[in-house]
ZAKOL-215009 format. One record per residue: residue in one letter; x, y, z of N, C-alpha, C in turn. Coordinates in steps of 0.05 Angstrom, whole numbers, plus 32768, in hexadecimal, padded with zeros to 4 digits. Layout:
BEGIN
aXYZXYZXYZ;...
This chain:
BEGIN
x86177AAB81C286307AB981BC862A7AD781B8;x861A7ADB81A586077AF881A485FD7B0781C0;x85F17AF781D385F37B0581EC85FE7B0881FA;x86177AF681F986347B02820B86457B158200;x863C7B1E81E686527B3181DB86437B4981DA;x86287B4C81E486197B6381DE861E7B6C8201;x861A7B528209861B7B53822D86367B658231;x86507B59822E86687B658234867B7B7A8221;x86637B85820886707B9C81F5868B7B8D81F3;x86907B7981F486A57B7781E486A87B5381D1;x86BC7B5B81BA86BF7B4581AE86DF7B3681A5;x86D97B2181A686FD7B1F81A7870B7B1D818F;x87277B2B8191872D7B31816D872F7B168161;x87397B00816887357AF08158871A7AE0814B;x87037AEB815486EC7AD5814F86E37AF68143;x86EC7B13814186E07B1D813186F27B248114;x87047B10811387167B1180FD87077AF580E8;x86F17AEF80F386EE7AD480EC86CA7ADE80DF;x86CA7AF380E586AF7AFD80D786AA7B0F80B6;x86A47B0480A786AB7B1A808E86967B2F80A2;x86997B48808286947B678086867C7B658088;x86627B5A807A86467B5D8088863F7B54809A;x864E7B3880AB86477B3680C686537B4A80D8;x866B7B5480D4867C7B6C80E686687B8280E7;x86547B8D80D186457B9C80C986347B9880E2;x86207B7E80DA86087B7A80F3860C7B7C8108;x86227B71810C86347B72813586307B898133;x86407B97812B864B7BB18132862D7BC88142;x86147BBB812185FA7BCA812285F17BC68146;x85EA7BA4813D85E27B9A816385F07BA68177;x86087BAA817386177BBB819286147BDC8191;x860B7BF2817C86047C03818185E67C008189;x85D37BF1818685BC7BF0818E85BB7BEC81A7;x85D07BD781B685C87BD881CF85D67BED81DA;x85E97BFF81D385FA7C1781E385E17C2A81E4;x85CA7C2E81D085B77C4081D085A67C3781E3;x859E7C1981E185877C1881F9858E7C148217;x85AF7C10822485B87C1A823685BD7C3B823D;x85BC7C49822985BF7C67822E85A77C688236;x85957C62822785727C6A822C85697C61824D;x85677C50824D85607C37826185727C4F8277;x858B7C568278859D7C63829185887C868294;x85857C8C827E85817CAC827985607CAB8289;x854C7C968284853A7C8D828C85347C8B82AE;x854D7C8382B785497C7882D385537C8D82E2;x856E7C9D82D4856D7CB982E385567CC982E3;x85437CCB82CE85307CD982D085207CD182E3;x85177CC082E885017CB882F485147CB88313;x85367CC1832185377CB88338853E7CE68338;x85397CF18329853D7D03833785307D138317;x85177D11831D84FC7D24830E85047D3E8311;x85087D478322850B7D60832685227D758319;x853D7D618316854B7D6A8304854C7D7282DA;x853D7D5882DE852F7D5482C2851F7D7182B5;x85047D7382D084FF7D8E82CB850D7DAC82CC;x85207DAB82D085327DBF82D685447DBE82B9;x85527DA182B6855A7DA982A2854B7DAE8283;x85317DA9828185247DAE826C85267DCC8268;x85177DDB828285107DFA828485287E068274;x85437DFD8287855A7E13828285647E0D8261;x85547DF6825685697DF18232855B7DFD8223;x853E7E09822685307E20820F853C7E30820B;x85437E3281F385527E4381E2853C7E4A81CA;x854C7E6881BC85357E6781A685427E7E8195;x85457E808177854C7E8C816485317E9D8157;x85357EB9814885277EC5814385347ED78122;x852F7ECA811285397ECD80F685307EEB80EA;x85457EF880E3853E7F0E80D785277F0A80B4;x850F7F1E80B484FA7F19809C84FD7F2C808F;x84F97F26807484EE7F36806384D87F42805F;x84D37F4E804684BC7F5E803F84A67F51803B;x84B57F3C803584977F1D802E84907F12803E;x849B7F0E8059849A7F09807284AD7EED8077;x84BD7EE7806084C47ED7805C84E97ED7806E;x84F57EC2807085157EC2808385247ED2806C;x85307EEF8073853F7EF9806685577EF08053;x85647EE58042857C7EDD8032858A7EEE8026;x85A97EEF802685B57F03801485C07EED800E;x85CD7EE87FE985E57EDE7FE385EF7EEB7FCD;x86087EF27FDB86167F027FD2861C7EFD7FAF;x86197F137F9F861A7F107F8286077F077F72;x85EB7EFD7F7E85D37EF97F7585BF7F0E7F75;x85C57F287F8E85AD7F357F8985AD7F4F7F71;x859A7F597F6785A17F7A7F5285AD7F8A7F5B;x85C37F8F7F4485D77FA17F4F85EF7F8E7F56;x85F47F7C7F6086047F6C7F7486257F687F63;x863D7F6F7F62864A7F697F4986527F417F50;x865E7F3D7F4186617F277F37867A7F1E7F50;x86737F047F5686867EF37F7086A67EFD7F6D;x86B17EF37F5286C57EF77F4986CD7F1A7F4D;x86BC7F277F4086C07F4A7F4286CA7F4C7F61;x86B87F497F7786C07F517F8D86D17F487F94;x86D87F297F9386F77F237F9E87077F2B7F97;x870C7F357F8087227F3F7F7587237F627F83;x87107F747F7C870D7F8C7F8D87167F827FAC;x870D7F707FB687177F717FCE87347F707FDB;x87447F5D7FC587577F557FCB87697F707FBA;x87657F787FAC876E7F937FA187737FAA7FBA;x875F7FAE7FC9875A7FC47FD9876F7FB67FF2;x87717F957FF087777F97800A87947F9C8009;x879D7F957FEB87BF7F937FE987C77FB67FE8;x87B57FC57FE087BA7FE57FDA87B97FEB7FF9;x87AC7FE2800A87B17FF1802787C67FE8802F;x87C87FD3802987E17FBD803787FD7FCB8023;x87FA7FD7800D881C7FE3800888198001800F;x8803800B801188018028801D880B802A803C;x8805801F805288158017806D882D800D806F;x883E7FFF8059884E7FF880558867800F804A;x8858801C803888638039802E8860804F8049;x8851804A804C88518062806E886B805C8078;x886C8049807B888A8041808D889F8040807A;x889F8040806B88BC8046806188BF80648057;x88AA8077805388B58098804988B28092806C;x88B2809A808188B180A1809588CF809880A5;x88D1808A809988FF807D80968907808C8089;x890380968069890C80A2805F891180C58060;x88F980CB806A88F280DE8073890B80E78094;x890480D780A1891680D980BB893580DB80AA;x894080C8809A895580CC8091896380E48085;x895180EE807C8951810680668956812B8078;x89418121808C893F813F809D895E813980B0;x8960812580B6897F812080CC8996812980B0;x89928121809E89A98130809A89B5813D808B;x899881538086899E816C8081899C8183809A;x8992818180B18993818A80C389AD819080CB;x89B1817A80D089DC817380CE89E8818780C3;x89E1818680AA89F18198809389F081B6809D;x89D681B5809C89D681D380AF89DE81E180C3;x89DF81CF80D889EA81D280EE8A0B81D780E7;x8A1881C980D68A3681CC80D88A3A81E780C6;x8A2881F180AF8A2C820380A88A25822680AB;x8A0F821F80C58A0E823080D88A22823580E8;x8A31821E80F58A47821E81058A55823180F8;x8A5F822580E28A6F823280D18A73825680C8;x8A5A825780C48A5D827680C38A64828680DA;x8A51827280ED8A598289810A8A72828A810E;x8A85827781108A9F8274810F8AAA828C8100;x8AA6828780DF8AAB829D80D08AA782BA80D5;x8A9682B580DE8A8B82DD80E98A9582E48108;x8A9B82D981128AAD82DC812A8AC682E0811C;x8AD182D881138AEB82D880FD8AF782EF80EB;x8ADB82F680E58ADF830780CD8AC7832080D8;x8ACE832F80EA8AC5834680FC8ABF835980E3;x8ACF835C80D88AD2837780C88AC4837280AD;x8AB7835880A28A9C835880898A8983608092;x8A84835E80788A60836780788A4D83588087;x8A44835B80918A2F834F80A58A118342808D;x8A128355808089F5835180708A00833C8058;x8A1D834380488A25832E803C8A24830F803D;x8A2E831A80638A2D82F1806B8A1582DD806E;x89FF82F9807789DE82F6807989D082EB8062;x89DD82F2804789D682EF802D89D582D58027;x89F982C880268A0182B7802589F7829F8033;x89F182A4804989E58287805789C682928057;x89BB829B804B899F829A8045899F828D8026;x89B2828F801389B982837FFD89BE82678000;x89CA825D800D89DC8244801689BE822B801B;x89B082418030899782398042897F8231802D;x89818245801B896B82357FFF897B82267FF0;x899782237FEB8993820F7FD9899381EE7FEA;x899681F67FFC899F81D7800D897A81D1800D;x896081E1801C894C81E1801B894181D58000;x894F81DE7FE7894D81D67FCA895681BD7FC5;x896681B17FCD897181947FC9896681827FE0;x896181877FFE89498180800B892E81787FFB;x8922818A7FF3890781917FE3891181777FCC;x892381767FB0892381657FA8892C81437FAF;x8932813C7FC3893581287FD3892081227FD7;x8912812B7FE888FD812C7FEB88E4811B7FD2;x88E281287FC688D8811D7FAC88DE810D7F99;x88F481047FA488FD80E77F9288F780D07FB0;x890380D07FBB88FC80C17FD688D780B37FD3;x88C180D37FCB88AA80BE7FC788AA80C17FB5;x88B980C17F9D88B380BC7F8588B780957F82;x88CD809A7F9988D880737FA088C780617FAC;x88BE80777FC888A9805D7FD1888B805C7FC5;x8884806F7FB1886880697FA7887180537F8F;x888C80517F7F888A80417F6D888980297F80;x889A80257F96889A80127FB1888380037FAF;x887180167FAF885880177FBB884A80017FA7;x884580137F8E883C7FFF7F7888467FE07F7D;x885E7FE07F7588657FC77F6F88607FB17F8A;x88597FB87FA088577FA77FB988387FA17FB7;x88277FB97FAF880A7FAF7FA588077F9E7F95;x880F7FA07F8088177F8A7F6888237F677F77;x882E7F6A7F8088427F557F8988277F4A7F9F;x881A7F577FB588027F4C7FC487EF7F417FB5;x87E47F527FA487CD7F4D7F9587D37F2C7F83;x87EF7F2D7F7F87F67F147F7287F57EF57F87;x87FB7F047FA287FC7EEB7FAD87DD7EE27FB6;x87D07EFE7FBB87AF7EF87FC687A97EE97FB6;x87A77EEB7F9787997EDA7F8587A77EC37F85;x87C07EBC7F8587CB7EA07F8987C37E827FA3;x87B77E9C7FB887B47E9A7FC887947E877FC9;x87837EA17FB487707EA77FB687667E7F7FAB;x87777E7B7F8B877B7E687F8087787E4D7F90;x878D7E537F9F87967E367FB4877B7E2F7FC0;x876F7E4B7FD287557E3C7FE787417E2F7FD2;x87377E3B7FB387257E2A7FAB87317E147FA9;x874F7E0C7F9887567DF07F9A874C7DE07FB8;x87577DEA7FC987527DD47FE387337DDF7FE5;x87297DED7FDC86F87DE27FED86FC7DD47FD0;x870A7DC57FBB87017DBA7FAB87017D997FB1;x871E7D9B7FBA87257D7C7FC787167D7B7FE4;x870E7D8C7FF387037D86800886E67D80800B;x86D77D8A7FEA86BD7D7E7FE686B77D627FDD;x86D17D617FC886D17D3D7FC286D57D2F7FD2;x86E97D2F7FED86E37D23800486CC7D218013;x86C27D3B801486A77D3C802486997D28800C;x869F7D227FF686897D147FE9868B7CF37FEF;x869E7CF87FEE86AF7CD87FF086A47CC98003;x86A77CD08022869E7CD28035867F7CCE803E;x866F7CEB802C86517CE0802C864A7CCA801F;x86547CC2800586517CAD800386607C84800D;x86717C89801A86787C76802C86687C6E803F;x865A7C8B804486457C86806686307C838052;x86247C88804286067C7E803A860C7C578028;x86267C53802586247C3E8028862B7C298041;x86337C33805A86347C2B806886167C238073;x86097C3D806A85EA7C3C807385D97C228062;x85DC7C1F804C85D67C0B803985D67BF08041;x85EE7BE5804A85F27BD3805C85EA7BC88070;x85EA7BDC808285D97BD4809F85C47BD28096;x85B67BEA807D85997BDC807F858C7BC3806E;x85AB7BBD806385937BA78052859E7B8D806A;x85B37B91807F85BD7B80808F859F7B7880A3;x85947B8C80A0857D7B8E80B585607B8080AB;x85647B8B808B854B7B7A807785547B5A8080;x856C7B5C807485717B39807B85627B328095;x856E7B3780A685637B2D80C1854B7B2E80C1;x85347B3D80BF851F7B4580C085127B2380A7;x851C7B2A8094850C7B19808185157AF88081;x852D7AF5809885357AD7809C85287ACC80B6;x85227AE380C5850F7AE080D384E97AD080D8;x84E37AE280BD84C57AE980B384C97AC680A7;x84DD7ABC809884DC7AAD808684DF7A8E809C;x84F67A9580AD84F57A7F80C584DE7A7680D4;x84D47A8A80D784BD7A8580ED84A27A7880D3;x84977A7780B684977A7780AC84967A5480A3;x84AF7A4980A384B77A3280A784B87A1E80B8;x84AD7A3380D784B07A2080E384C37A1580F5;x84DB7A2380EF84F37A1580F285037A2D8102;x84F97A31811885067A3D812D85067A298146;x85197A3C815C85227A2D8171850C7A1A8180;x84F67A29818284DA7A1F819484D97A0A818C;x84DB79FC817584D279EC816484E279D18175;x84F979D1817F850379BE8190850179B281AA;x84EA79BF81B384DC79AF81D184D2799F81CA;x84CD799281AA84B6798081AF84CE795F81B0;x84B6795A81BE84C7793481C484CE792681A8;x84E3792081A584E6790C818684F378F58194;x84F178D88187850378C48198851278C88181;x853A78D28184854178D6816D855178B4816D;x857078AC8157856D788F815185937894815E;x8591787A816A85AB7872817485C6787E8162;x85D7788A817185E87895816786037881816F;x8615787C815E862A7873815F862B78518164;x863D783E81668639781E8171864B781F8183;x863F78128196864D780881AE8638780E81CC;x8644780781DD8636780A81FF862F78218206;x8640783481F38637785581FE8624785E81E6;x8614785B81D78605785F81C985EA786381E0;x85E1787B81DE85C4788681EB85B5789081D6;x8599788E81D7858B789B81C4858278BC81CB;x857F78C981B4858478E481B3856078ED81B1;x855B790581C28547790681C78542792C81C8;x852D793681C98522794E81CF8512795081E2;x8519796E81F18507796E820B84F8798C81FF;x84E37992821684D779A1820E84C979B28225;x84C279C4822C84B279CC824A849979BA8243;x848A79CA8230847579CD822B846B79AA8228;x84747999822384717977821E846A7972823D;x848D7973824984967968825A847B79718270;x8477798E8270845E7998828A8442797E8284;x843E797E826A8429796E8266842A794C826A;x844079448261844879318269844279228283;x843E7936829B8435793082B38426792C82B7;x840C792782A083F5792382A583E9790D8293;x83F27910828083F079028265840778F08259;x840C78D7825F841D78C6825A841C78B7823D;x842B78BA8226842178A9821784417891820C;x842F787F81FE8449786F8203845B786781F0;x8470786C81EE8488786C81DA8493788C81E1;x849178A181E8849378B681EA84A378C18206;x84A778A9821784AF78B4822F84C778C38230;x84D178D6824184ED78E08235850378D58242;x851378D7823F853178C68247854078CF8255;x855078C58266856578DB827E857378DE826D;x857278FF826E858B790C826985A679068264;x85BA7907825685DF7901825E85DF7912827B;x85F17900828485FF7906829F861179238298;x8619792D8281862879448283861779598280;x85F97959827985EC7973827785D4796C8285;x85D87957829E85C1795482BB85B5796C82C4;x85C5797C82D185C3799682E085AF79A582C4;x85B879A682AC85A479C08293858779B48295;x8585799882918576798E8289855A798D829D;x8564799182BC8556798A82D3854479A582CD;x854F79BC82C4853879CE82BD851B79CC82B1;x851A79B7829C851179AE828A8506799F8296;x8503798582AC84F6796E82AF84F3796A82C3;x84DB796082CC84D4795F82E984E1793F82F5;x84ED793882E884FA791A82E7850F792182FB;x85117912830F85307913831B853D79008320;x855C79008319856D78E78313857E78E9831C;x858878D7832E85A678DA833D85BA78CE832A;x85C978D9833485DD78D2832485ED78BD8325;x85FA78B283118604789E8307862878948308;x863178A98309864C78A48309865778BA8324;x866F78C1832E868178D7833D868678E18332;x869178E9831386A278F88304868F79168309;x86A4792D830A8693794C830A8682794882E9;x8671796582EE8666796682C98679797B82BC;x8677796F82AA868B79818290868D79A08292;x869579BC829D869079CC829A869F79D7827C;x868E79EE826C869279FD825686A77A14825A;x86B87A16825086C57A34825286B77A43823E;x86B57A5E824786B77A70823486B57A7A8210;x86D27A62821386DB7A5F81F986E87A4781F3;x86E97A3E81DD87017A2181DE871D7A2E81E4;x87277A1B81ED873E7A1F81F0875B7A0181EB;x874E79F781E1876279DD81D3874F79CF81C5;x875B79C881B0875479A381A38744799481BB;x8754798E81CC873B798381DD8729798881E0;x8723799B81F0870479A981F686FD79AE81E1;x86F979B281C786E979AC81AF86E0798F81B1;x86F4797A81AD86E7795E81AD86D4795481C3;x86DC795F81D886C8795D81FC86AC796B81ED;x86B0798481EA8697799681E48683798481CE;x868C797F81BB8683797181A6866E795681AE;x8683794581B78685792E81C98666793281E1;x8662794C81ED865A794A82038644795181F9;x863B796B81E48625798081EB861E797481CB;x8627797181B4861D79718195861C79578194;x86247945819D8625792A819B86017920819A;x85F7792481B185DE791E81B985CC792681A2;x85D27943819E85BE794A818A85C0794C8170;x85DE7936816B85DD7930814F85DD7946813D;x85F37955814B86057963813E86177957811A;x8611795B81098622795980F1860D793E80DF;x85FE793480F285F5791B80E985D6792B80D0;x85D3791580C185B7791C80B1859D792480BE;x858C792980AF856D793580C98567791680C5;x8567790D80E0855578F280EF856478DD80E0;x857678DE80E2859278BE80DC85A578C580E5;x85AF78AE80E385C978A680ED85E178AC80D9;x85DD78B580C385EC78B680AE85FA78D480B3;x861B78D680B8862778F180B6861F7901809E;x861F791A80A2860E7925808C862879288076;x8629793480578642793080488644794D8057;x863A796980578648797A8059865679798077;x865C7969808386677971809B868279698097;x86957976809D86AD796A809C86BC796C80AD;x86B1796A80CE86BB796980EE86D4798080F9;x86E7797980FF86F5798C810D8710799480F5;x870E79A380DB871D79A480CD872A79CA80D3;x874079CF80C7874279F180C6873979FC80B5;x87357A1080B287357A25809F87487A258087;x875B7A238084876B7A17806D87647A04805E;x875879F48064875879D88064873E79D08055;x872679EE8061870F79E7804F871679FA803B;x871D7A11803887267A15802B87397A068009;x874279F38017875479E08001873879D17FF3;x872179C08009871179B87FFE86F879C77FE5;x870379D37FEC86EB79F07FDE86FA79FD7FC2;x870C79F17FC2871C7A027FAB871379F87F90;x870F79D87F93870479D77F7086EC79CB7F73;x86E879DC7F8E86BA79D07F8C86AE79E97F78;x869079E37F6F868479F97F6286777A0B7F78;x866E7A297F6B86617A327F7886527A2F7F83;x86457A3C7FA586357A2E7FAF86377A227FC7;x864F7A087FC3865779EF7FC8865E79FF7FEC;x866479EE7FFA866379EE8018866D79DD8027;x866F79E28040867B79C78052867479D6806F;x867179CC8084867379D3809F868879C880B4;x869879D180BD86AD79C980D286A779CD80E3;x86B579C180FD86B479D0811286C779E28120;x86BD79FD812D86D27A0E812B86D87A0D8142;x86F17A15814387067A1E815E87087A338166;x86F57A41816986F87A5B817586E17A6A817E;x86C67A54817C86B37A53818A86AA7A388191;x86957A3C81A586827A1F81A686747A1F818F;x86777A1A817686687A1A816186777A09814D;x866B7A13813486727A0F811A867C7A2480FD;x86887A2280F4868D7A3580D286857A2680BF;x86737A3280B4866C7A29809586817A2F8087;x86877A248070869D7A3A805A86837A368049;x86867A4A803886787A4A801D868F7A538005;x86867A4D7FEB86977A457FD6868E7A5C7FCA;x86957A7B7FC586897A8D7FAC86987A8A7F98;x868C7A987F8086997A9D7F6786B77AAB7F6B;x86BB7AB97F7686DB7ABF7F7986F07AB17F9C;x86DB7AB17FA186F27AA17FBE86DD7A947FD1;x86E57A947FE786D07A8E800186C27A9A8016;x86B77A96802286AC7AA4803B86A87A8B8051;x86AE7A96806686A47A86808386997A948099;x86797A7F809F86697A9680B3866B7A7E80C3;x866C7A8B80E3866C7A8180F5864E7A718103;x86477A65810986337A53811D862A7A4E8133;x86297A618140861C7A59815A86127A478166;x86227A308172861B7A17818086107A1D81A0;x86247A2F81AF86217A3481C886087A2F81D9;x85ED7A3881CB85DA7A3681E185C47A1A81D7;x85AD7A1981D485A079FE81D6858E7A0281B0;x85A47A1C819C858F7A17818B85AF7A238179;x85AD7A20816485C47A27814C85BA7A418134;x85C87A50813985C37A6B812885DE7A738117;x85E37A8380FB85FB7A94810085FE7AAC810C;x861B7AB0811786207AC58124862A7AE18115;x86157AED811786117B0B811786087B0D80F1;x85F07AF080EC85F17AF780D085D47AF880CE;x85C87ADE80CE85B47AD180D885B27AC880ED;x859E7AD680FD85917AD9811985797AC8811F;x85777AB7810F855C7AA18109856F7A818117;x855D7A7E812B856A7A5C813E85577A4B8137;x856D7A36813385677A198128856A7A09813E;x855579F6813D855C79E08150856A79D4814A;x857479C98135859479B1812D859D79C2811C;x85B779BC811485D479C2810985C379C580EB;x85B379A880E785A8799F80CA859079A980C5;x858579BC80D6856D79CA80D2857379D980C1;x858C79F580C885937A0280CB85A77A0280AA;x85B579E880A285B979F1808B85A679EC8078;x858F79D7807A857679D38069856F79ED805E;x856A7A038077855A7A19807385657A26805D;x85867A2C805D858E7A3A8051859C7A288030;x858D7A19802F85917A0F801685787A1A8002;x85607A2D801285477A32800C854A7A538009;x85597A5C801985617A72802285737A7E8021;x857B7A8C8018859C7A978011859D7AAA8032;x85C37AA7803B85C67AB4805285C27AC5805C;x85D67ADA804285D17AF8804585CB7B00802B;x85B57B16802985AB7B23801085BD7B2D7FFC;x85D27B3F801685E27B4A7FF985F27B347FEC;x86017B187FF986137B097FF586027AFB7FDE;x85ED7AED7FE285DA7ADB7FD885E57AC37FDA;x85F47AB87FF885FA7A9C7FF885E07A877FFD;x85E47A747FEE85D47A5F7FEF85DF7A487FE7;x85D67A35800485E47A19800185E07A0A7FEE;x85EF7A017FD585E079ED7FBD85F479DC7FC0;x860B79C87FBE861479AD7FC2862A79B07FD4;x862C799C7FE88645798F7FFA8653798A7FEC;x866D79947FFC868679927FF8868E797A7FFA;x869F79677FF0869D79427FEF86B979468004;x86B9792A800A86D07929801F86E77920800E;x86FA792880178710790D800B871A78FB8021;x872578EC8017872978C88015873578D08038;x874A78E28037875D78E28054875578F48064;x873D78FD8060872B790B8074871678FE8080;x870D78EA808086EF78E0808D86F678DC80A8;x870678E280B486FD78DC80D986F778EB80E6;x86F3790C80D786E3791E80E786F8793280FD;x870D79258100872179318110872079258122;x870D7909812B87117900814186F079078150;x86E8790B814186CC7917815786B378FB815A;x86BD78E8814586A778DB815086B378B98153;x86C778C3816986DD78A9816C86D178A28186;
C-alpha cells in the first residue's frame, strides 16, 4: 500500500482521514523524500545527456561579493546610535520627522502667500488704474487748474494706497507663517502617531514570526522522532527475528475449520523450495497451493499443477469495494494463513473481532482499561485497524494486509509474517514513541458478536 501511494503521489481522502497526525506526519515525510530523489535522479540524467550544457551553466552562475573593511581589516558595520558621538535612536527620529513636517508646511505656505500675494497686487492695481482714469478725466475737465496741484494730489493718493498695500501685505504673512506653524504642529503630530502605529504592527509581526518559528521547529520534532521510531522498530525487529524473511521457511501449519474444504496451511519459501530439489526429507513436503493464488505461487515452486476446477481466479481490486469482496478477500488470501487465529492453533485469537465498524469498536472500548485493544477488519483497505484504548479516547492504525507480509501503514515500517506476529511484537514494543502505545489486554467479545461478521462461515 506504501508503494502504490509513493508510486502514484497520491492518497485517497478517505483512507487518509483514517490516519491520526503522526502517521499523516510520516506519509507526508516518505512522499517528500521520494519528490527529492525523483528531482535528483531527473537533474542527474539531464546532466549526463547534455554535459556540455551543465558546463556552461556552472561558468555563467559565478557570482561574487566584495565587502567594504575597516581599519582592522575587519567587514565594516555602522549601527546607527551605537557609535561616539551618535545621538540617541529616539533623538533622530524625532529631528527627522520635525524637519520633515517644517519643509512640508514651508511649501505649503509658498503656495498660499503666492494666492495671496496674486490677490493683493490684482486689486490694488485696479484701484489705480480707475483712479488714474479718473484724474485724467478730471484734468481734461478742469483745463484751467493747476497742473502741479493735481500732480501733488495723485502722488499723495499713490502713497497712501502704496501704504495700505505695504500693510496688507504684512498681515497676509503675518497669516500664513502663523498658517505655517500650526500645520507643522498638526504633521509632526500625525508623524509620531504614525510613527507609534509602525512599532505597534513590527511588534505583532514579530510574535507571529515567533509563533510560526516555533510551529516549524515543532513540526521538525516530529518528523524526527517519527524517523527515530522507524529507525529503532527497525534495529529492534530485525533483532527479534521477526521480519518478513522469516516466512519462507516450510511449517506444516494445523487444519483450519471442519468440513471437506478444510486444507492445511503451509509456508513456502525460495530458499527451501531451491533446496528441496535435491534434498528430500520426509514429513516436510510442501502442498499445492489453493487454486485462487496458483498463478503467485508458481513463482515460488518448481511444482506444476493443473488445475482442478473451470472457475476464473479471484482477481483483487485496488480497493474494497463492498461487504462482499471483504468476505471473498478474507475467505481467499487470510484464510490460508490464518489470519485472526492464535500463533500455531486453531483457536480464534480473543483480540480479533472480524468484520466490525469503527463505531462499534469504539462502543467495545469504552469501558475497557487502558491499553486494552481489538483488531477488525477494515473496509477501506486490504487490511486491518487496530483500535487502541488511551487514557482520554482512542486511536486506530491501519494494517497492511495487501502484499505476502503485515506491517502498519505509515507508522511502523517493520513486516511480519502473520497478523499474530505482528501484534506479539508490539505487546513488547510500544508503536509510536511519542504515543507510547503498547498492547496489554484484549478487548472481550460480547455474547451478540461472536460470528465475526460472517468471515468464518
Amino acid at each position: 500500500m506504501m508503494q502504490q501511494i509513493l508510486r502514484d503521489m497520491y492518497i485517497d481522502p478517505d483512507l487518509l482521514a483514517e490516519l491520526n497526525e503522526e502517521q499523516k506526519h510520516i506519509l507526508f515525510y516518505k512522499i517528500r523524500q521520494e519528490q527529492v530523489r525523483r528531482w535528483d535522479e531527473r537533474e542527474n540524467q539531464e546532466n549526463q545527456e547534455n554535459p556540455e550544457n551543465q558546463d556552461q551553466g556552472k561558468k555563467g552562475s559565478r557570482r561574487s561579493i566584495q565587502w567594504l573593511q575597516g581599519y582592522d581589516g575587519d567587514v565594516w558595520v555602522w549601527v546607527m546610535g551605537d557609535a561616539p558621538g551618535d545621538k540617541p535612536y529616539e533623538d533622530i527620529i524625532k529631528e527627522l520627522m520635525g524637519e520633515k513636517a517644517r519643509r512640508q508646511a514651508q511649501q505649503e505656505a509658498k503656495e498660499l502667500w503666492r494666492t495671496k500675494e496674486a490677490e493683493i497686487e490684482e486689486k490694488f492695481r485696479d484701484a489705480m488704474a480707475k483712479e488714474k482714469a479718473r484724474f485724467v478725466a478730471g484734468k481734461w475737465k478742469e483745463e484751467t487748474e493747476d497742473r502741479k496741484a493735481a500732480k501733488q494730489e495723485e502722488e499723495h493718493i499713490q502713497e497712501a494706497l502704496k501704504k495700505r498695500e505695504e500693510e496688507e501685505r504684512q498681515q497676509g504673512e503675518e497669516e500664513i507663517k502663523r498658517a505655517e506653524e500650526k500645520r507643522a504642529r498638526e504633521l509632526y503630530i500625525s508623524l509620531e502617531q504614525e510613527q507609534r502605529r509602525s512599532e505597534k504592527d513590527d511588534k505583532e509581526w514579530e510574535e507571529q514570526l515567533r509563533r510560526s518559528k516555533m510551529a516549524d521547529q515543532e513540526m521538525q520534532r516530529k518528523a524526527r522522532r517519527a524517523r527515530d521510531e522507524y529507525k529503532r522498530q527497525s534495529l529492534r525487529a530485525i533483532e527479534k527475528g521477526r521480519v518478513a524473511g522469516l516466512s519462507g521457511l516450510f511449517q506444516q501449519g494445523p487444519m483450519v475449520g471442519n468440513g471437506p474444504t478444510a486444507a492445511p496451511f503451509r509456508r513456502y519459501s525460495n530458499v527451501l523450495e531451491s533446496s528441496s530439489s535435491t534434498t528430500h526429507r520426509p514429513g516436510l513436503q510442501p502442498a499445492a497451493p489453493p487454486l485462487y493464488r496458483r498463478r503467485q505461487s508458481q513463482r515460488h515452486s518448481t511444482i506444476v499443477t493443473q488445475p482442478l476446477m473451470d472457475s476464473p481466479a479471484w482477481v483483487r481490486a485496488p480497493r474494497p469495494s463492498s461487504r462482499e469482496c471483504v468476505l471473498l478477500w478474507f475467505k481467499e488470501e487470510q484464510t490460508p494463513k490464518q489470519a485472526g487465529y492464535e500463533r500455531n492453533s486453531t483457536t480464534i485469537a480473543p483480540w480479533f473481532h472480524g468484520l466490525i465498524s469503527r463505531q462499534e469498536s469504539e462502543t467495545l472500548l469504552m469501558n475497557a482499561a487502558e491499553g486494552s485493544f481489538l483488531v477488525r477488519v477494515s473496509d477501506r483497505i486490504w487490511g486491518y485497524t487496530l483500535s487502541y484504548r488511551t487514557a482520554d479516547g482512542f486511536k486506530h492504525f491501519l494494517i497492511d494486509a495487501s502484499g505476502d507480509y503485515y506491517s502498519f501503514l505509515g507508522v511502523d515500517q517493520n513486516r511480519h509474517a502473520t497478523l499474530a506476529d505482528l501484534i506479539d511484537f508490539h505487546k513488547e514494543e510500544v508503536i509510536t514513541t511519542s504515543g507510547g502505545e503498547l498492547l496489554q489486554e484484549a478487548c472481550k467479545h460480547t455474547v451478540s458478536a461472536t460470528d465475526y461478521g460472517g468471515l468464518f462461515q
